[in-house]
N, C-alpha and C positions, 0 to 999 in steps of 0.2 A: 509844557510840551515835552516827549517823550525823544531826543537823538535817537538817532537809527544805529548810531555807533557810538560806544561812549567817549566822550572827551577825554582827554587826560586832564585832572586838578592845573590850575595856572592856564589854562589855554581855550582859546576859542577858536572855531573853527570858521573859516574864510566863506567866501563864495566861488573857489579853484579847488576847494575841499582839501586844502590845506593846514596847519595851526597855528594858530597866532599867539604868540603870549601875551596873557590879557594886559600885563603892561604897558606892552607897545601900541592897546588898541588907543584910541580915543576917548572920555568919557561921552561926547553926544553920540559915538557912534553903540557904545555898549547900550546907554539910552534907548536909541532906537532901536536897535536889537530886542530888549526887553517889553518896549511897547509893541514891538509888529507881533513878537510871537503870543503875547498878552492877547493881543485880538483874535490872532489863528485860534488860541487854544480854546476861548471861551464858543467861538464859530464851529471849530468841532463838535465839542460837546453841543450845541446847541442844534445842528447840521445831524446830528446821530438820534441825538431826541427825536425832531421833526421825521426823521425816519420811521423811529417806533410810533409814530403817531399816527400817520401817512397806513403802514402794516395795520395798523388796528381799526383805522377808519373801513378798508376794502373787507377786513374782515366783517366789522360791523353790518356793511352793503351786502357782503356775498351770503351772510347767515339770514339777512330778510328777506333779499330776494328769493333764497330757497325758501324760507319760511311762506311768504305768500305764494309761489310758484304751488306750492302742498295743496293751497285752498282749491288748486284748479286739479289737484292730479299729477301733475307735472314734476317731474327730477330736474334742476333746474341746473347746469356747469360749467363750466372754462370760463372764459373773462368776461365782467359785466362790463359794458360802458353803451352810450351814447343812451343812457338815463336820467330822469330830474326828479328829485324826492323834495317833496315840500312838506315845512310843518302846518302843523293841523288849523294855525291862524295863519297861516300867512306870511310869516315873518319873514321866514328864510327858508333856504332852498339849496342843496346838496348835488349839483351837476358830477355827474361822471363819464368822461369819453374816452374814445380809443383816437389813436393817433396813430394811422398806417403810415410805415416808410416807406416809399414805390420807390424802387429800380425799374429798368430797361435791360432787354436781353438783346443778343444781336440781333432780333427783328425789327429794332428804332433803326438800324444802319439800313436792311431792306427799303423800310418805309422810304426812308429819305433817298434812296437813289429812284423808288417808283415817284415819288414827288420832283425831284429832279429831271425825270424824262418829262413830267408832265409842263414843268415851267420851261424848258429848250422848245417844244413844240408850241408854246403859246406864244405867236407871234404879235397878238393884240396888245398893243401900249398900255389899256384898260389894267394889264394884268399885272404892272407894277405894284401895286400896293400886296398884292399876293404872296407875292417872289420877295417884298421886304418883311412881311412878316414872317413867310418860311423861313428867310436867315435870321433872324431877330429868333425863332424856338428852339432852331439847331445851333443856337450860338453857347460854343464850351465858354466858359469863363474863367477866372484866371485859379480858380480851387481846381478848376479840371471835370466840373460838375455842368448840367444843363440845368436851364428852368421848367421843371415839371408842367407847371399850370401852361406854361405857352404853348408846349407840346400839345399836353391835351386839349389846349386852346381850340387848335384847329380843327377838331369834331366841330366847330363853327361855323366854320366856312361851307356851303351850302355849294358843292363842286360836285358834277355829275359825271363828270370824266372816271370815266370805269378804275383807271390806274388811280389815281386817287381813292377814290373808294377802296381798290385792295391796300392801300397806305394807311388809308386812316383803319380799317382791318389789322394791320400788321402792327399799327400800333396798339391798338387794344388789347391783341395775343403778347406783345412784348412785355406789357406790364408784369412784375411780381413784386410779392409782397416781400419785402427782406425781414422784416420788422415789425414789433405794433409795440405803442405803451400805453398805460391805462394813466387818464391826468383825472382829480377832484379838483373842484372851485365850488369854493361856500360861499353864498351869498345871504345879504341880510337887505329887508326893507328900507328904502330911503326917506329917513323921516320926513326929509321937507317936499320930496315928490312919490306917492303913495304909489304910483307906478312904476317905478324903477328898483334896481335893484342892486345895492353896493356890492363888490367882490369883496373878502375877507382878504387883504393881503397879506401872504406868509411869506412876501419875497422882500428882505433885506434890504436890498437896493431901490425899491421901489416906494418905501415908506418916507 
């Protein structure tokens, strides 16, 4: 592994970003030292490849799908995903998706106070279960973030009350996209069930 600053000869440096003369260290602490960074370094290198690999994959994608887009006439451009490419037997099978990050703009704050006049005026006991899943959507959490899916949840609830309806309005217009990334997953045939289909695991931790 490459210091960001050079050491001075005799010395190693702390976790206070200090220097230690290698004397005074430990020998299982130098040990350790030289096994964690052993691992960092080979996970780099390894972490940079899958990079180049990952880069050459989408190019491979984005040159076919131009390629076949041609048979039809068509200039085909910007990001591919929510595609599935299979080989010609069967085998295996090349998923590509997009993955949108959604924010909320101050029109969730709107929504939630026209949702909040609508629960003060329901005077019906029935309409408990309503009122705890509306705090259960707007419930911040302790990142400081909400849950999306509960948000949109409530396009479910089957409410005819007009103010409502401009709510769940207000929430559709809040939506923006902040974000999107493109993810691969290869898959291969499962020998012992013909219908399924293995994911190719490239995630370290998961092996």
């Amino acid at each position: 592994m490459e210091e960001k600053n050079v050491i001075p000869e005799g010395y190693m440096k702390n976790s206070r970003g200090g220097l230690d003369p290698i004397a005074t260290v430990k020998d299982i602490d130098k040990l350790r030292d030289q096994m964690v960074k052993e691992i960092v370094s080979k996970s780099l290198e390894e972490s940079k490849k899958l990079t180049e690999i990952k880069k050459e994959f989408f190019k491979s994608i984005q040159a076919f799908v131009e390629l076949s887009a041609e048979k039809y006439g068509l200039k085909y451009g910007g990001k591919k995903g929510n595609m599935t490419f299979m080989s010609y037997d069967g085998e295996y099978k090349v998923l590509v998706a997009v993955n949108e990050n959604i924010v909320f703009d101050e029109r969730l704050q709107i929504a939630k106070g026209l949702i909040d006049q609508c629960i003060q005026d329901w005077s019906n006991g029935s309409r408990d279960e309503i009122k705890a899943l509306v705090q259960d959507a707007f419930y911040v959490g302790k990142s400081g973030n909400i849950n999306k899916n509960r948000i949109l949840g409530l396009h479910r609830l089957e409410i005819k009350d007009e103010r409502w309806q401009q709510a769940m309005a207000a929430i559709s217009d809040s939506i923006q996209v902040s974000d999107s990334k493109q993810y691969i997953r290869i898959y291969r045939r499962n020998k012992e069930d013909g219908e399924k289909y293995d994911l190719v695991n490239l995630d370290i931790s998961s092996l």
